[in-house]
ZAVOVEX-530331 format. One line per 5 residues: number of its first residue (from 1); their letters; for each residue x, y, z of C-alpha. Coordinates in nm, 4 decimals. Each point is the difference from the previous one (the first is absolute). Layout:
NUM	a	X:Y:Z  ...
! end
This chain:
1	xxxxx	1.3242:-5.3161:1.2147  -0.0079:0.1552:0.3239  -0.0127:-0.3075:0.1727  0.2709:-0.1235:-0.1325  0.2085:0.3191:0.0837
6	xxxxx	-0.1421:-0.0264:0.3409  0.0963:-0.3623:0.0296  0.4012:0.1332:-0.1377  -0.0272:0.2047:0.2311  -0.0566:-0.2186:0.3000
11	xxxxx	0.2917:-0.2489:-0.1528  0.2549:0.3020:0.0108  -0.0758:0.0911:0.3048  0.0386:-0.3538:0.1456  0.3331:-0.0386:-0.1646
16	xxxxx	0.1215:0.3128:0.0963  -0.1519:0.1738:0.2751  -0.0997:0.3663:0.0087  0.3586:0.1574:0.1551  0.0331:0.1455:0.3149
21	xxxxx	-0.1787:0.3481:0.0514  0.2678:0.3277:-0.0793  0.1326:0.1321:0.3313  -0.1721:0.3004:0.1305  0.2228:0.2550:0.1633
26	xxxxx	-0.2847:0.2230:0.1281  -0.0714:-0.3072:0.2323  0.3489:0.1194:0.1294  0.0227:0.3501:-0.0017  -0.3571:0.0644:0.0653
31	xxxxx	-0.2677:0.1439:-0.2603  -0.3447:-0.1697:-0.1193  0.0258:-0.3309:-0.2014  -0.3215:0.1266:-0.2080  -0.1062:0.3802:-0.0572
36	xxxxx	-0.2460:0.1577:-0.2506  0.0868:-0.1869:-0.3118  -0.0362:-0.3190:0.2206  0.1658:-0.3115:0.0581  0.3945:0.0020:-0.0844
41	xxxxx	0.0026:-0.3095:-0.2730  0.3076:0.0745:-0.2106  0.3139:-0.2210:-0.0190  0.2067:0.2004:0.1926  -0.0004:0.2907:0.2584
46	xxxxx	0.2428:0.2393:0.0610  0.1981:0.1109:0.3106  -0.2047:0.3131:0.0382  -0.3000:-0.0412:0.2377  -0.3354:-0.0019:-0.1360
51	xxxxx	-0.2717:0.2630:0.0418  0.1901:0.2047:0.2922  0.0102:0.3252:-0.1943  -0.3297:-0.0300:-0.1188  -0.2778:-0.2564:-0.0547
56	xxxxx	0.0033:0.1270:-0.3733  0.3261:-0.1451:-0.0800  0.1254:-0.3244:0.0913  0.4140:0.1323:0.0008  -0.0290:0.4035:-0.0239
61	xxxxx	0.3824:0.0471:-0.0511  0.0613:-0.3050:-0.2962  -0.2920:0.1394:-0.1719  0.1052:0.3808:0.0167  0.3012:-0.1037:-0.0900
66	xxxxx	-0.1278:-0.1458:-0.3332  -0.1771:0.2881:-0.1201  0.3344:0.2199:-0.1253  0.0198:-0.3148:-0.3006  -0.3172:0.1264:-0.0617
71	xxxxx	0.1090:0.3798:-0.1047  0.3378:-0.0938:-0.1043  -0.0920:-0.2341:-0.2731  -0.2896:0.3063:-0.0936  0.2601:0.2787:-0.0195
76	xxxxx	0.2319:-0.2806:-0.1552  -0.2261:-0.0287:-0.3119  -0.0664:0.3533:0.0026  0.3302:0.1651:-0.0522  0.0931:-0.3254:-0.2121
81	xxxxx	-0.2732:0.1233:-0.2513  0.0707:0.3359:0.0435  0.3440:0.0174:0.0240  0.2059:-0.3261:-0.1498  -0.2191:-0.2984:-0.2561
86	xxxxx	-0.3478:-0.1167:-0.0208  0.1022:-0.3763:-0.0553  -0.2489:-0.1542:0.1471  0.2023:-0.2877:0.1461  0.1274:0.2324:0.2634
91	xxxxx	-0.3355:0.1940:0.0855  -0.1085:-0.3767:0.0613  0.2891:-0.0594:0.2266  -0.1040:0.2795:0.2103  -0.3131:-0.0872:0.0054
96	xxxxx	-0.0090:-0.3004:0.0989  0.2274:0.1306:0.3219  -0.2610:0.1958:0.0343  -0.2751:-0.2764:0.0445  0.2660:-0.1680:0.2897
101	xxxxx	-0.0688:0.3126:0.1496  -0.3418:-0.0539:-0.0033  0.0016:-0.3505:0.1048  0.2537:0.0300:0.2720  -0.1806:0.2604:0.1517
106	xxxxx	-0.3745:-0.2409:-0.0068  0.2252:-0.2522:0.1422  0.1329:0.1612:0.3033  -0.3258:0.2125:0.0319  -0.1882:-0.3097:-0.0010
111	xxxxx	0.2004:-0.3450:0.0757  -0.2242:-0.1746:-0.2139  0.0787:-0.2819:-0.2503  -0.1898:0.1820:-0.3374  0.2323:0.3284:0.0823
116	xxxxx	0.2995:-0.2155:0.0206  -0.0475:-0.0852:-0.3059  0.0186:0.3409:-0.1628  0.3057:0.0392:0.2235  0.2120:-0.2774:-0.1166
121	xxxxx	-0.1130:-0.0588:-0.3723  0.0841:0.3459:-0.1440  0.3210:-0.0835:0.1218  0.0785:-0.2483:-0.2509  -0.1650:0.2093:-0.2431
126	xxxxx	0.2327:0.3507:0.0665  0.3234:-0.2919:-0.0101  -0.1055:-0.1382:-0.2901  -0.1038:0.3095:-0.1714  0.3791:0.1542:0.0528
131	xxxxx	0.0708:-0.3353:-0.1230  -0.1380:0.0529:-0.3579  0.0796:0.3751:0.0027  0.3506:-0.1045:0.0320  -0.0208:-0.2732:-0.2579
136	xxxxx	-0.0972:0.2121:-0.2193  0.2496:0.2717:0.0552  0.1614:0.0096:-0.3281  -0.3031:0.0159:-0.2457  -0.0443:0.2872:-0.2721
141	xxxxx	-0.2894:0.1825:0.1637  -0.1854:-0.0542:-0.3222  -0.0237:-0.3276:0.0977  -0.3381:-0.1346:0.1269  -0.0245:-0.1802:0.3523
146	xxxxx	0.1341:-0.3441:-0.0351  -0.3571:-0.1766:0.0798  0.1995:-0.3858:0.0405  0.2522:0.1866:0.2505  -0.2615:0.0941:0.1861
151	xxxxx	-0.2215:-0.2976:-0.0496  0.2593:-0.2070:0.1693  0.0415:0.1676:0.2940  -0.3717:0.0519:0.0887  -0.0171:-0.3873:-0.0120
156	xxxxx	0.3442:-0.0248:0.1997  -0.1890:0.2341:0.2370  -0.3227:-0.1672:0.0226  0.1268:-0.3233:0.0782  0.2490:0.1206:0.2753
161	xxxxx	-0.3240:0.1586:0.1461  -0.2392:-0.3132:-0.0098  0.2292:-0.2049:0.2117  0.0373:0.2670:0.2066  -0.3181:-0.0242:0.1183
166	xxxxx	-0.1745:-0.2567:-0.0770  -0.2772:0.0076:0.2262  -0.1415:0.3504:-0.1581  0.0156:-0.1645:-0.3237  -0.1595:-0.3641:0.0753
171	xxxxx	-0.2905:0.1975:0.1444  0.0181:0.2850:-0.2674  -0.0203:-0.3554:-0.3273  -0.3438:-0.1294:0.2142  -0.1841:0.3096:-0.1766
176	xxxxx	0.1845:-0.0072:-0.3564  -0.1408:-0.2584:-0.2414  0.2992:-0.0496:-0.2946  0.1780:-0.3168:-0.1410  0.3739:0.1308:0.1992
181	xxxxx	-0.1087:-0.0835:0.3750  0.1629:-0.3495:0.0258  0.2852:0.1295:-0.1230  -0.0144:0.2505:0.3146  -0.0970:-0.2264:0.2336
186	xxxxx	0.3018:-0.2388:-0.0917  0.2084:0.3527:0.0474  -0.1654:0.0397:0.3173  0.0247:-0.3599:0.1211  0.3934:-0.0137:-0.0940
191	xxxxx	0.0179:0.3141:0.2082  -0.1907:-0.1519:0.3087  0.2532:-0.3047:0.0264  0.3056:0.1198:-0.1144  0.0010:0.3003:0.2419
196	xxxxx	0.0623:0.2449:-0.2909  -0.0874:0.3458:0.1616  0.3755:0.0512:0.0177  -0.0460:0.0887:-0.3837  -0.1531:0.3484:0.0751
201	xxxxx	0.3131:0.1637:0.1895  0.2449:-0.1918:-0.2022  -0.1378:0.1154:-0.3599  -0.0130:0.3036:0.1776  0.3412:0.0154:0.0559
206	xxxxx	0.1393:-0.1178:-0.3195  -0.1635:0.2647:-0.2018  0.1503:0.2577:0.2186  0.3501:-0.1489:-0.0244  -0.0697:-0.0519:-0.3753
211	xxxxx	-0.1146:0.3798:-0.0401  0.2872:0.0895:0.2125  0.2629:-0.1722:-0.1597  -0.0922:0.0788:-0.2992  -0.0041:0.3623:0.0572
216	xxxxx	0.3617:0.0220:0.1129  0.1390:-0.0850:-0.3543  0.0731:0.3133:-0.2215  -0.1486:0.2801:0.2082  0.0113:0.3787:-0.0269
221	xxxxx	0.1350:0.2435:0.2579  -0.3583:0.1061:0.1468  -0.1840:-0.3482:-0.0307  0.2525:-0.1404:0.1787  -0.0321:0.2468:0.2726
226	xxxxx	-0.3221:-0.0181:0.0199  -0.0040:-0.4266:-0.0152  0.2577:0.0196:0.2808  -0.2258:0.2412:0.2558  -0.3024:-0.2216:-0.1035
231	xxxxx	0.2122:-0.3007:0.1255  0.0823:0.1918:0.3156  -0.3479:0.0551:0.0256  -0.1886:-0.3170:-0.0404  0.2951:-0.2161:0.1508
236	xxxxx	0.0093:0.2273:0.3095  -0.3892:0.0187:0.0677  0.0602:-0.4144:-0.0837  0.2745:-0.0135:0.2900  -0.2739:0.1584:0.2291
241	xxxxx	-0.2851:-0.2408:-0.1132  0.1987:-0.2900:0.1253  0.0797:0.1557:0.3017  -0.3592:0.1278:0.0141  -0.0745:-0.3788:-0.0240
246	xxxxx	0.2491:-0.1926:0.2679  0.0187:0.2499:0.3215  -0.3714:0.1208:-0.0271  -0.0510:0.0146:0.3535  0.3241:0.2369:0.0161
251	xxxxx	-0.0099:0.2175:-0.3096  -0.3870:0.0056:0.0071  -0.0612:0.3775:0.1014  0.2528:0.1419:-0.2760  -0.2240:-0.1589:-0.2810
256	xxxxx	0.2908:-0.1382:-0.2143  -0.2936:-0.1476:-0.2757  -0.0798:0.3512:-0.0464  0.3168:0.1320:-0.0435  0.0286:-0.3394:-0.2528
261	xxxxx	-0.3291:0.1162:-0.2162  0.1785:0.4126:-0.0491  0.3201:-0.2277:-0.0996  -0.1400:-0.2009:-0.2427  -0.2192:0.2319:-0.1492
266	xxxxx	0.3019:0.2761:-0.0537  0.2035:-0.2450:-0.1257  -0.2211:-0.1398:-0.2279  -0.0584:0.3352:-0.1413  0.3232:0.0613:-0.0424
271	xxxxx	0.0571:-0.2886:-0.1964  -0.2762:0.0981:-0.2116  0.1776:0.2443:-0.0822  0.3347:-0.1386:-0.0624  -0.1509:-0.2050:-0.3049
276	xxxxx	-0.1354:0.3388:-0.1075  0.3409:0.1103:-0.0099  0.1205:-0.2865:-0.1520  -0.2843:0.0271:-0.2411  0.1228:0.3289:-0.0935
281	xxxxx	0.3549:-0.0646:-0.0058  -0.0784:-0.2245:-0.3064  -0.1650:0.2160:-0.1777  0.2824:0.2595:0.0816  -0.2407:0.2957:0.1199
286	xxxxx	0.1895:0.2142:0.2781  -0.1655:-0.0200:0.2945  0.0434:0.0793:0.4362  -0.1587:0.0067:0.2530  -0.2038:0.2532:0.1679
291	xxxxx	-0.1139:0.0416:0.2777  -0.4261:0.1440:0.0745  -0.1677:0.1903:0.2935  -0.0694:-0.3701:0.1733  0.3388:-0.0840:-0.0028
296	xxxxx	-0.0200:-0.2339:-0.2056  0.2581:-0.0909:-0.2809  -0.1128:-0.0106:-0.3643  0.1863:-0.0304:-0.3384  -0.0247:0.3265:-0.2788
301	xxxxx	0.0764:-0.1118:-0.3089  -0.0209:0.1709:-0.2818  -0.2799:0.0256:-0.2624  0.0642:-0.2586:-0.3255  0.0830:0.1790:-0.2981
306	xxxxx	0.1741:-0.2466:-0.2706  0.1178:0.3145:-0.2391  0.1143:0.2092:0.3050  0.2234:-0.3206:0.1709  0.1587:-0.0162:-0.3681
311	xxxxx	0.0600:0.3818:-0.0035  0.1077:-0.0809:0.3277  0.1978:-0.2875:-0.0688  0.1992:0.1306:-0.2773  0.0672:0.3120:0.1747
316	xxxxx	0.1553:-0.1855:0.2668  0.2122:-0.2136:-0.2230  0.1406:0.3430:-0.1906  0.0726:0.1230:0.3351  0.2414:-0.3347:0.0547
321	xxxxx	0.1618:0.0461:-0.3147  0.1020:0.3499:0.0658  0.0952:-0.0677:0.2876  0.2184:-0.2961:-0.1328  0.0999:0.1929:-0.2609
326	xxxxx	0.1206:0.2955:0.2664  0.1946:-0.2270:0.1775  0.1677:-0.1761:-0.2897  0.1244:0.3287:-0.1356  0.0903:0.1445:0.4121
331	xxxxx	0.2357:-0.3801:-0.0295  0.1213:0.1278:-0.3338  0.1062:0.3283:0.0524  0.1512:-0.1107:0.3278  0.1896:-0.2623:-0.1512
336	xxxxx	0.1736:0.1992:-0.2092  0.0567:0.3191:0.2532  0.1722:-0.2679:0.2144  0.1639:-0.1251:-0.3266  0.1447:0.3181:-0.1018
341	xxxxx	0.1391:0.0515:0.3783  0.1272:-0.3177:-0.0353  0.1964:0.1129:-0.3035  0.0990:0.3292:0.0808  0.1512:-0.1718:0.3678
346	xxxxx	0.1841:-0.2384:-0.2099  0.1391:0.2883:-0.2393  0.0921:0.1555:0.2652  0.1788:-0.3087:0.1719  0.1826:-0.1130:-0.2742
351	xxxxx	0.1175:0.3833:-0.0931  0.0865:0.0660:0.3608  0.2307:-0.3637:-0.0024  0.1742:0.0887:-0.3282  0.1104:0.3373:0.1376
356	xxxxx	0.0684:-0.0833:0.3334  0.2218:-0.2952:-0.2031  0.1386:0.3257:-0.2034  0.1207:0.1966:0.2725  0.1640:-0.2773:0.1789
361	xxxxx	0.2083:-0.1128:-0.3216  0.0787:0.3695:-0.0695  0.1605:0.0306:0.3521  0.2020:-0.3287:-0.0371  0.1057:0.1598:-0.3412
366	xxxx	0.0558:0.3235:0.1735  0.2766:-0.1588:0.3347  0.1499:-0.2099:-0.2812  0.1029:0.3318:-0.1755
! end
C-alpha cells in the first residue's frame, strides 16, 4: 500500500509540479533564513524578518503580539462563568480563540509547517463554533446540544481543511490503515488538479459574512454596540494586514501583522460577546457591561431565578397599568376642566351679546321717545 501511495505520489507531482517556494522577506530586510527551531518550511512567511530579535523566535513582534488572545479568551471564560451563563457553546467559542492564540504564536515563533497548522485550523474551528452558537440562539436552555447541528459542521470543517492541505494529509493516510483512504486520496487528487486551495480563504470568508449578516437582524442596544466595535476592530487590523502584505518593504518596521493579530483577537472577543448578549436578550435577563481591572469589557447579568423574574415581571406590568391608569384619569379630569371653561366662556359670550343687544335697543327706544 505504500507503494502505491508512493507511486500517486510521483503521478501528482508530475502533473502538477510542487509550486514555487513562498517569498522570504528576511532575504530583503535582513535576518537569518533558519534559527533555533531550524529550517523555515511553512507555506508562507511574513514581512517581519526572521531571527533578528532573537535566535529563539523566528518573528519576535507577530508572536508577542499573539499572546494577548491568549489571556483574553482566559479572562473571557472566566467572568463569563462567573459573571453572565455557563452554556457551554460560548466557553467553547472562547476557547477555541484561545488555541489560535496558541498556534499563532508557534507559528511566528517557529515558521514551521506543523505550527502553521495549529495557527490556521483553529481558525475555522472559533468561525464555525460562533457559527453554531448563533444557530442555536433561540433554544430553551433546557434543551440539549443539537449533536446533528454540530455533526454537520465538523464534517463541513474537516473537509475545507483536507484540501487545504493536502500534502500533511497524503503523508499523515500512509500510517492509518481504514477502508476511507481512497475516498481521501480522490479528495486529495481533485484538489491537486483543480487548484482548489482557494477553498480555505473563501470558506473562510463566507462564514464570517454569514455570522455577520446574520447578526445584524433584530439586535439589542449593547450587542449591537459591541458587534459594531468588533467590526471596527477586526476590519481595521484586516485593512493593515493587506497593507502589511503589498508595501512590505515600506511599512515593514511599523509591524502592521502585529497590529492585525491585537485586531483580530479584540474583535473576535467582542463578538463573542455580542452573541452572549444576544443570548441573553432572548432569554430576557438584564444585563451591561462592565468593565475589570485589565480593562477589559465583560457582560453582568443577573443570576436566573424563574419565581423572582415572575415577581418581577408582574410587578412591572402593575407598574404600566397604574401608570396607564394615571394618565387616563390626568386626560379625564382635564377634559372636562377645559370643558367646563369652555362652557362657562360660552355663558358668558352669549350673556354678554344679549345684553350688549339690550342696551343698544333700549337706547333706540330711549331717542325715539
Amino acid at each position: 500500500m505504500t507503494s502505491y501511495l508512493q507511486d500517486l505520489w510521483t503521478y501528482v507531482q508530475s502533473i502538477n509540479p510542487q509550486p514555487d517556494a513562498p517569498k522570504r522577506w528576511n532575504t530583503i530586510n535582513g535576518g537569518e533564513s533558519h534559527g533555533f527551531w531550524g529550517r523555515v518550511d511553512s507555506s508562507v512567511d511574513w514581512c517581519e524578518p526572521n531571527y533578528v530579535v532573537t535566535h529563539y523566535v523566528a518573528e519576535f513582534f507577530n508572536s508577542l503580539s499573539s499572546t494577548p488572545m491568549i489571556i483574553w479568551s482566559i479572562l473571557g471564560m472566566y467572568y463569563l462563568y462567573r459573571f453572565t451563563t455557563n452554556e457551554i457553546k460560548f466557553h467553547w467559542c472562547f476557547l477555541s480563540l484561545a488555541i489560535v492564540g496558541v498556534g499563532s504564536t508557534a507559528f511566528h515563533g517557529t515558521l514551521r509547517f506543523h505550527a502553521q497548522l495549529l495557527d490556521e485550523l483553529p481558525m475555522l474551528v472559533t468561525s464555525f463554533s460562533c457559527l453554531y452558537a448563533l444557530l442555536e440562539m433561540k433554544t430553551p436552555p433546557e434543551k440539549r446540544a443539537n449533536f446533528f447541528l454540530l455533526f454537520s459542521l465538523v464534517c463541513i470543517c474537516s473537509v475545507i481543511e483536507v484540501t487545504r492541505y493536502p500534502f500533511f494529509f497524503l503523508k499523515s493516510v500512509t500510517f492509518v490503515n481504514f477502508p476511507l483512504k481512497k475516498y481521501f486520496k480522490k479528495l486529495i487528487f481533485s484538489y491537486v488538479i483543480l487548484k482548489l486551495w482557494y477553498i480555505f480563504l473563501f470558506s473562510y470568508a463566507i462564514v464570517v459574512a454569514t455570522v455577520t449578516l446574520y447578526t445584524l437582524v433584530n439586535l439589542g442596544d449593547l450587542s449591537k454596540k459591541l458587534f459594531i466595535a468588533a467590526c471596527l476592530c477586526y476590519y481595521g487590523g484586516w485593512t493593515l494586514w493587506i497593507l502589511d502584505q503589498i508595501y512590505c518593504e515600506k511599512v515593514q518596521p511599523y509591524h502592521f501583522h502585529s497590529f492585525w493579530h491585537l485586531g483580530a483577537g479584540y474583535g473576535t472577543y467582542c463578538w463573542i460577546l455580542g452573541l452572549v448578549s444576544m443570548r441573553q436578550d432572548f432569554l430576557k435577563k438584564q444585563h451591561k457591561i462592565e468593565l475589570s481591572n485589565f480593562l477589559l469589557p465583560y457582560l453582568m447579568c443577573k443570576p436566573f431565578n424563574e419565581e423572582k423574574e415572575r415577581r418581577e415581571e408582574k410587578k412591572r406590568m402593575e407598574t404600566i397599568y397604574s401608570k396607564k391608569v394615571q394618565n387616563a384619569s390626568f386626560i379625564r379630569y382635564h377634559c372636562a376642566f377645559f370643558l367646563c371653561l369652555f362652557l362657562f366662556l360660552f355663558v358668558l359670550v352669549v350673556f354678554s351679546t344679549l345684553r350688549g343687544t339690550a342696551q343698544s335697543t333700549q337706547n333706540k327706544n330711549t331717542k325715539i321717545n
